[in-house]
TIBA-51320 format. One record per residue (C-alpha): x, z, y; residue number from 1; residue in three letters. Coordinates in steps of 0.05 Angstrom, whole numbers, plus 5000, padded with zeros to 4 digits. Last residue first. Layout:
NODE     c1     c3     c2     n   res
NODE      X      Z      Y   NUM   ala
...
This chain:
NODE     c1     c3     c2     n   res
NODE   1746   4484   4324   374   unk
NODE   1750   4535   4376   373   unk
NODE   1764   4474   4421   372   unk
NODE   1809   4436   4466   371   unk
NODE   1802   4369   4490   370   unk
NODE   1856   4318   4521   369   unk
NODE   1835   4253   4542   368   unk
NODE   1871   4194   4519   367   unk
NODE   1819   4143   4505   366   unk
NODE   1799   4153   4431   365   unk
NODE   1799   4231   4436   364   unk
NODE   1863   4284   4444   363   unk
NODE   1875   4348   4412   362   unk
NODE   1910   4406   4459   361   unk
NODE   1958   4445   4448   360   unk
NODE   1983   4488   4501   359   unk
NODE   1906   4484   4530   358   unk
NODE   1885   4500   4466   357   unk
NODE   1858   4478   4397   356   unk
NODE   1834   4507   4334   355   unk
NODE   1809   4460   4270   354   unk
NODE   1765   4394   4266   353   unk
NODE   1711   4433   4233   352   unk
NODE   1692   4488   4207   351   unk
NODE   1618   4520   4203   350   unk
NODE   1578   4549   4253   349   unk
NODE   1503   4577   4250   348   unk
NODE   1446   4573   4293   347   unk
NODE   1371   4582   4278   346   unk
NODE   1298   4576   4298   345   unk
NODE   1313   4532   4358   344   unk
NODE   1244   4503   4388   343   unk
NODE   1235   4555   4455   342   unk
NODE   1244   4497   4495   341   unk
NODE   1298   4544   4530   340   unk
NODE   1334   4555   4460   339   unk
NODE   1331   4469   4451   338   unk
NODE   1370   4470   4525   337   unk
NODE   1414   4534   4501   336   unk
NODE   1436   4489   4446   335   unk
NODE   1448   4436   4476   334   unk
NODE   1499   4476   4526   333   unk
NODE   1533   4515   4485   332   unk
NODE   1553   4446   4446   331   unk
NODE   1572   4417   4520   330   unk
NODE   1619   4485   4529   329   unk
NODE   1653   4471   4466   328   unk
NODE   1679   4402   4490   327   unk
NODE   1721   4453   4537   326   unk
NODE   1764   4383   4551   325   unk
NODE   1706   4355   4602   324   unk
NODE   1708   4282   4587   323   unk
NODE   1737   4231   4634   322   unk
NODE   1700   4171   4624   321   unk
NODE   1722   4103   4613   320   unk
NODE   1749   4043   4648   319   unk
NODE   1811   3986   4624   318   unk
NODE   1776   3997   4554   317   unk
NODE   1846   4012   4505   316   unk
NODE   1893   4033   4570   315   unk
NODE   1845   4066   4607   314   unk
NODE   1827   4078   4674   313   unk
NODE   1785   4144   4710   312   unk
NODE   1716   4162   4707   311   unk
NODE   1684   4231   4729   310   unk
NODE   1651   4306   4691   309   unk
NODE   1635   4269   4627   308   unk
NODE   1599   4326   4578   307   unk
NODE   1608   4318   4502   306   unk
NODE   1569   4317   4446   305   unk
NODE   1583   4285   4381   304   unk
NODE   1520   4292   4319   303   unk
NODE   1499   4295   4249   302   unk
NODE   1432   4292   4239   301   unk
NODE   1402   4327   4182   300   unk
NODE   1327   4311   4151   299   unk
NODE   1300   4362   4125   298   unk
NODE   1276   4363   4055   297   unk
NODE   1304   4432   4029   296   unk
NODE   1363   4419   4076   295   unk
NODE   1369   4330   4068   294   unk
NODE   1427   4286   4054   293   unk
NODE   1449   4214   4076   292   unk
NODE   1463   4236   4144   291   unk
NODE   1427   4215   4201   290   unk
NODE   1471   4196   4261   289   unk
NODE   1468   4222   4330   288   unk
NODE   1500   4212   4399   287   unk
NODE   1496   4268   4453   286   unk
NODE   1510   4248   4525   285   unk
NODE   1519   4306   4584   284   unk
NODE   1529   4263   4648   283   unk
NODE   1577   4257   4704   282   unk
NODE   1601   4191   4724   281   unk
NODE   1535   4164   4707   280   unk
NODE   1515   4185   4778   279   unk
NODE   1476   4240   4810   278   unk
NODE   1471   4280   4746   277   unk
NODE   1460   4245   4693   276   unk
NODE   1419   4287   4618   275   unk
NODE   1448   4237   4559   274   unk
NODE   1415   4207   4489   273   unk
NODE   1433   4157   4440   272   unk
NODE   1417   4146   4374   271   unk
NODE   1437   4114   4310   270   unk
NODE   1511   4116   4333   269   unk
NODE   1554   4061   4308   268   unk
NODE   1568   4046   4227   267   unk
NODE   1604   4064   4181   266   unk
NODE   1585   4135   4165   265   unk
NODE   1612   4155   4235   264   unk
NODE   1627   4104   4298   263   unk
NODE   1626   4108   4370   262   unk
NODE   1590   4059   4416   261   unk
NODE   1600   4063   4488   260   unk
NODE   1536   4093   4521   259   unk
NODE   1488   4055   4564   258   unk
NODE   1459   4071   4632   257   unk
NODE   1385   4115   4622   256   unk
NODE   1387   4160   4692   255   unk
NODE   1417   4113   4730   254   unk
NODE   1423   4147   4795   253   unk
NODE   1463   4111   4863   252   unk
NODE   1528   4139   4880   251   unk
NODE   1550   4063   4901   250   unk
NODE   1617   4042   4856   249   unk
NODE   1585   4086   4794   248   unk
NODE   1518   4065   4795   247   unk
NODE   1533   4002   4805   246   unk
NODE   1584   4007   4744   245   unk
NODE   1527   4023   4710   244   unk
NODE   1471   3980   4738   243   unk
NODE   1525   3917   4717   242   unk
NODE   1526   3944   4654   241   unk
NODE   1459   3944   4640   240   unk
NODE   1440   3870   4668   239   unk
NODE   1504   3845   4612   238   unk
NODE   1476   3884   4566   237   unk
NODE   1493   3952   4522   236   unk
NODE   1423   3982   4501   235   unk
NODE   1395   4031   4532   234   unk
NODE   1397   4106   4529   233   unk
NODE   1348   4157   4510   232   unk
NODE   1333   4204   4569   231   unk
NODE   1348   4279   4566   230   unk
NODE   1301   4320   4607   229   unk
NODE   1286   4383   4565   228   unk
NODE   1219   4360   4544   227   unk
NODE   1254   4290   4523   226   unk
NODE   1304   4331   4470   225   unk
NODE   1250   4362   4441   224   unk
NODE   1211   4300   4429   223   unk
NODE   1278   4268   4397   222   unk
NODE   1282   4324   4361   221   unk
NODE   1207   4317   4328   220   unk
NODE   1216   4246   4323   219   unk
NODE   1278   4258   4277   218   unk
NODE   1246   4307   4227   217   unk
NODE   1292   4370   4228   216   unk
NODE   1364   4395   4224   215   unk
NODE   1411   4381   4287   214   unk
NODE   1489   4384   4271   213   unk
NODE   1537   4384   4321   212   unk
NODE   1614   4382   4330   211   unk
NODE   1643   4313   4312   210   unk
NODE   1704   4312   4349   209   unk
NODE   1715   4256   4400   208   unk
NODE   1758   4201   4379   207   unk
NODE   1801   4196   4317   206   unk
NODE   1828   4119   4311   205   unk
NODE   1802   4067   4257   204   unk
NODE   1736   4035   4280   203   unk
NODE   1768   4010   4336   202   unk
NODE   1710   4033   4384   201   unk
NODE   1729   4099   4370   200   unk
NODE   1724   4138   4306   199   unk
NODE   1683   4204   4310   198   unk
NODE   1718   4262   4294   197   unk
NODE   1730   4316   4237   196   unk
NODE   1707   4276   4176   195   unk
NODE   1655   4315   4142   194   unk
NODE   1682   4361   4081   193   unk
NODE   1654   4417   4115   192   unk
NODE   1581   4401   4139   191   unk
NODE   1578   4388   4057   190   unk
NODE   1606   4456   4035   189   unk
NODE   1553   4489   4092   188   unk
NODE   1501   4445   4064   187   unk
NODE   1509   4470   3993   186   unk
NODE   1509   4540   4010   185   unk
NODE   1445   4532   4061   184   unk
NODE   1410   4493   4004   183   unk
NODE   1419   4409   3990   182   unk
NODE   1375   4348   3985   181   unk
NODE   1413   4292   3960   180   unk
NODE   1387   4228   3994   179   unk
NODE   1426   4167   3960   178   unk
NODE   1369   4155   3917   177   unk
NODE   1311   4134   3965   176   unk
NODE   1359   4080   3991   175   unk
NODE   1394   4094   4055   174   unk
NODE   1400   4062   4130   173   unk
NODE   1336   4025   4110   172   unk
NODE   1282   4068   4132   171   unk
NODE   1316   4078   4191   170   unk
NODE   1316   4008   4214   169   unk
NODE   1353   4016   4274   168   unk
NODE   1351   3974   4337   167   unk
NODE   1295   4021   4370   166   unk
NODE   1340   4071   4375   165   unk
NODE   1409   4025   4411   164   unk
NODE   1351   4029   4465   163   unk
NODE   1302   3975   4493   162   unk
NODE   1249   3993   4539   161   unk
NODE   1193   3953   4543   160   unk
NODE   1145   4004   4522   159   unk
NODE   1146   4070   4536   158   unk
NODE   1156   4127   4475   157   unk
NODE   1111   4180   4481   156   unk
NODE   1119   4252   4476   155   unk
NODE   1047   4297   4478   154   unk
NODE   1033   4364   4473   153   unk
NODE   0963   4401   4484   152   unk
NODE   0943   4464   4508   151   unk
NODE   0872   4498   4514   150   unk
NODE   0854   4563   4548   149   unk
NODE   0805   4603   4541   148   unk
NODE   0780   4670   4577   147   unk
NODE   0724   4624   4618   146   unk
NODE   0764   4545   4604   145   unk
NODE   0827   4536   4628   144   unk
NODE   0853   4459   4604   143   unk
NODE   0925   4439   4592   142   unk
NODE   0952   4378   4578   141   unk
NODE   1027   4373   4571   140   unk
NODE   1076   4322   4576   139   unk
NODE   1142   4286   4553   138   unk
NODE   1162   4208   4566   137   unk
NODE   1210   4164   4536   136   unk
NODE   1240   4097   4553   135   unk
NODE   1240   4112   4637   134   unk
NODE   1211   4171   4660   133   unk
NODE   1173   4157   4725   132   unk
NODE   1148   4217   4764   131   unk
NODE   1067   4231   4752   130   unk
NODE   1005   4198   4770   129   unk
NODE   0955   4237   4735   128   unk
NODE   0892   4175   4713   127   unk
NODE   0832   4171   4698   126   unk
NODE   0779   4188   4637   125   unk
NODE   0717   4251   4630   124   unk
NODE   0673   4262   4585   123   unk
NODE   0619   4309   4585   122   unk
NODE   0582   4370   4535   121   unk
NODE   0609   4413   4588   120   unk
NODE   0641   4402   4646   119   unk
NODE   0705   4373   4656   118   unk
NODE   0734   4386   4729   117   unk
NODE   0796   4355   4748   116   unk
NODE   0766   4297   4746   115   unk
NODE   0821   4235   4737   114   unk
NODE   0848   4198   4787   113   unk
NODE   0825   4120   4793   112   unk
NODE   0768   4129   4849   111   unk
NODE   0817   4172   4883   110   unk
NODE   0873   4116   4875   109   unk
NODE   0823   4060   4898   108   unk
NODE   0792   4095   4962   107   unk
NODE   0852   4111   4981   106   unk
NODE   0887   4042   4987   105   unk
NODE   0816   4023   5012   104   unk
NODE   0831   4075   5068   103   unk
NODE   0903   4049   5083   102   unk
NODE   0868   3973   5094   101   unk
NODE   0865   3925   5030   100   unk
NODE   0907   3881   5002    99   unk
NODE   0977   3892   4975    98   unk
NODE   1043   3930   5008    97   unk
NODE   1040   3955   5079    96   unk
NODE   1003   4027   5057    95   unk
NODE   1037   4033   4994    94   unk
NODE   1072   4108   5013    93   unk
NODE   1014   4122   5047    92   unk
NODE   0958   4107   4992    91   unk
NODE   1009   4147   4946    90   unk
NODE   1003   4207   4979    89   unk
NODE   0932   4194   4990    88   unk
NODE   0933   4192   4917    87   unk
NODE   0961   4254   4904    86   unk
NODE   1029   4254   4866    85   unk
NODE   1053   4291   4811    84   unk
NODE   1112   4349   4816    83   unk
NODE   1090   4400   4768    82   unk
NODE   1072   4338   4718    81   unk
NODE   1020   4341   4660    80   unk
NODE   1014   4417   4663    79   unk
NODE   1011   4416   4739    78   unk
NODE   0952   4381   4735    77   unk
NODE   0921   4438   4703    76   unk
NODE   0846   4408   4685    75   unk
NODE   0785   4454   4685    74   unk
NODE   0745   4461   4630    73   unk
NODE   0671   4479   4621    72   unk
NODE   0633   4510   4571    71   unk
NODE   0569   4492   4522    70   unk
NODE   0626   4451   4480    69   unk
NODE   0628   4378   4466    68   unk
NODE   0685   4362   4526    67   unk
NODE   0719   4297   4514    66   unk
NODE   0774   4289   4552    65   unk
NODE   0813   4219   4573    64   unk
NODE   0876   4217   4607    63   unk
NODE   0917   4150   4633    62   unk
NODE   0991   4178   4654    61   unk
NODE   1002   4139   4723    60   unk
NODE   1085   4136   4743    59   unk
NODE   1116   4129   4798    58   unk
NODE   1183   4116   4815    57   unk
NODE   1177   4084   4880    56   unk
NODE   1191   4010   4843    55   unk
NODE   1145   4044   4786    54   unk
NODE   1086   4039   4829    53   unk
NODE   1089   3963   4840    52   unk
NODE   1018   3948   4868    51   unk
NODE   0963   3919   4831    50   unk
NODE   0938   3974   4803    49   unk
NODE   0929   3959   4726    48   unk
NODE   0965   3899   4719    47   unk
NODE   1039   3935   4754    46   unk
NODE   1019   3992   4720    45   unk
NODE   1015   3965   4646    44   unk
NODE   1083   3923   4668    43   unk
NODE   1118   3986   4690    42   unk
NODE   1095   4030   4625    41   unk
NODE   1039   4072   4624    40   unk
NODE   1037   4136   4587    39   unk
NODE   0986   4156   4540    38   unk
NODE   0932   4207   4529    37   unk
NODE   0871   4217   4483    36   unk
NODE   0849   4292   4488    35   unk
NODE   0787   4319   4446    34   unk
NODE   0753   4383   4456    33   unk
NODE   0706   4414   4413    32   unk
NODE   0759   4455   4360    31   unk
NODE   0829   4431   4390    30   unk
NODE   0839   4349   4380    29   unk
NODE   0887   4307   4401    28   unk
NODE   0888   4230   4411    27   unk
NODE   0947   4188   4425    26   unk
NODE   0939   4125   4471    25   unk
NODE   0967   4056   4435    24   unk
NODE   0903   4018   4449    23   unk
NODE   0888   4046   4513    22   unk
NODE   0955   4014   4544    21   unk
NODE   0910   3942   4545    20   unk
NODE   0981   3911   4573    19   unk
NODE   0981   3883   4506    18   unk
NODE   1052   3855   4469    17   unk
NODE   1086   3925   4451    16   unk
NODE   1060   3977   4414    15   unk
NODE   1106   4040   4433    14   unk
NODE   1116   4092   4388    13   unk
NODE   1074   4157   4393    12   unk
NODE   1126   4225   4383    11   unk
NODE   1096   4286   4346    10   unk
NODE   1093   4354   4390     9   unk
NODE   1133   4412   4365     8   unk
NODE   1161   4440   4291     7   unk
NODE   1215   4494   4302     6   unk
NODE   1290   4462   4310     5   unk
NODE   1354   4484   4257     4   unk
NODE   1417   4475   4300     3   unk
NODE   1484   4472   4261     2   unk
NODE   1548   4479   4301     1   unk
């Protein structure tokens, strides 16, 4: 399936190596008011407030507006985070943890919140604090003005977090020549001639088939994706795999666990991205790869999406996940997520490992059987 995304919000990489989080904010602009915005990570919060927010899954988004116009504004808070904390919420939840008495604990997070209220010709700076997102983090800032309204869109990487994403030099993956940009008719013939699965972690048997195709500037997916709720993934350690199969043994939710590497053009996954449900036992994981062609200069990522529903043994990694075998009902899926974002300008299909049933089905790396309209 080939998705083509509309344009969105830009993504701000991370800076690491200063917990001043100012210098990395990202600054919009509409007419006379100006937004600068960013994200903190755990370590920025933990310096910043002295208490360890992100422990309770918290997380303060640092705001500044600049009003120059003869009107006021009034902040949505609900634009940043429909589910944000107050800070006497937050006072109470911290009230035997640190210094101070429950009423300095309020004290400090009103004095640190930001004005709601912008009025004109001001400035105003502080802090939403929002749910944690760990890696990546979406957001909106909206302002109502008197029969205005003005929206901005921001999608931030955090830093500290360390995904199989940030490993690859994209810049790199191709020289400048290898790029052949291509029209719908060529792209279709291309999409075609594509190998029909990913190869598992042997690098030489068929695993899952390859059955997605994003077109567009890779930050400006990735930003999409993050609206929806899909978290990159980290990188495959010893500390992450023991939270995974935590997660597993216990129930417990880890939203950003690590995916198995699977292999097209060479070379593993270039990115890594999954929506959990309770567990990692069932999760909807996407992996990408950028292709070394273009659509009329867009970038084209070639992608494997499946949805795990539990876990179960295996012969070739002793553990694995059991996939759901209508792997058409994950593609469905993506697709109505970047629909919802209202950032899909077009589908279209194309052929590609071939027909399957229930009768007949195809099997991936590990054994499981998957059926398709191919």
């Amino acid at each position: 399936m080939l998705l083509l995304p509309l344009a969105g919000c830009a993504v701000a990489p991370p800076q690491a190596g200063s917990l001043d989080y100012r210098t990395r904010a990202e600054t919009q602009s509409d007419r006379g008011v100006r937004v600068s915005a960013v994200a903190l990570s755990p370590a920025e919060t933990q310096s910043g407030f002295t208490l360890p927010l992100a422990k309770k899954g918290i997380q303060p988004v640092w705001l500044e507006i600049e009003n120059r116009e003869d009107k006021g504004f009034y902040l949505n808070l609900l634009s940043v985070d429909p589910n944000y904390f107050s800070p006497s919420e937050l006072a109470w939840m911290f009230r035997n943890e640190g210094e101070g008495s429950l009423d300095d604990k309020i004290d400090m997070f009103l004095d640190k919140h930001v004005a709601v209220i912008v009025p004109p010709r001001s400035t105003v700076s502080g802090y939403v604090y929002t749910n944690l997102d760990p890696g990546a983090k979406a957001f909106g800032v909206e302002l109502f003005g008197k029969k205005d309204v003005r929206s901005f869109g921001f999608m931030q990487e955090v830093p500290g977090f360390e995904s199989d994403y940030h490993r690859v030099d994209f810049h790199g993956l191709y020289r400048p020549d290898e790029f052949r940009d291509l029209n719908l008719d060529g792209l279709r013939r291309y999409l075609e001639q594509l190998p029909c699965c990913v190869l598992g972690g042997d690098q030489k048997t068929p695993g899952d088939p390859v059955n997605l195709v994003i077109v567009g500037d890779g930050n400006l997916v990735l930003a999409t994706l993050v609206r929806q709720g899909w978290d990159l993934t980290e990188t495959t350690r010893g500390d992450t795999v023991w939270r995974t199969i935590g997660s597993s043994l216990f129930g417990t939710r880890y939203r950003t666990s690590p995916v198995s590497p699977l292999y097209l053009f060479g070379r593993p996954q270039d990115a890594a991205l999954q929506k959990t449900r309770g567990t990692v036992d069932e999760r909807n994981h996407l992996r990408l790869w950028l292709a070394p062609v273009t659509l009329e200069g867009r970038h084209l990522w070639v992608g494997q999406i499946s949805r795990d529903i539990g876990v179960r043994f295996s012969s070739k990694t002793f553990v694995t996940h059991k996939i759901d075998p209508i792997v058409d009902e994950a593609r469905l899926y993506i697709s109505l997520d970047i629909a919802a974002a209202q950032s899909l300008r077009a589908v279209g299909y194309v052929k590609g490992v071939g027909y399957s049933d229930r009768q007949s089905p195809r099997y991936n790396y590990t054994g499981d059987p998957f059926y398709t309209d191919g």
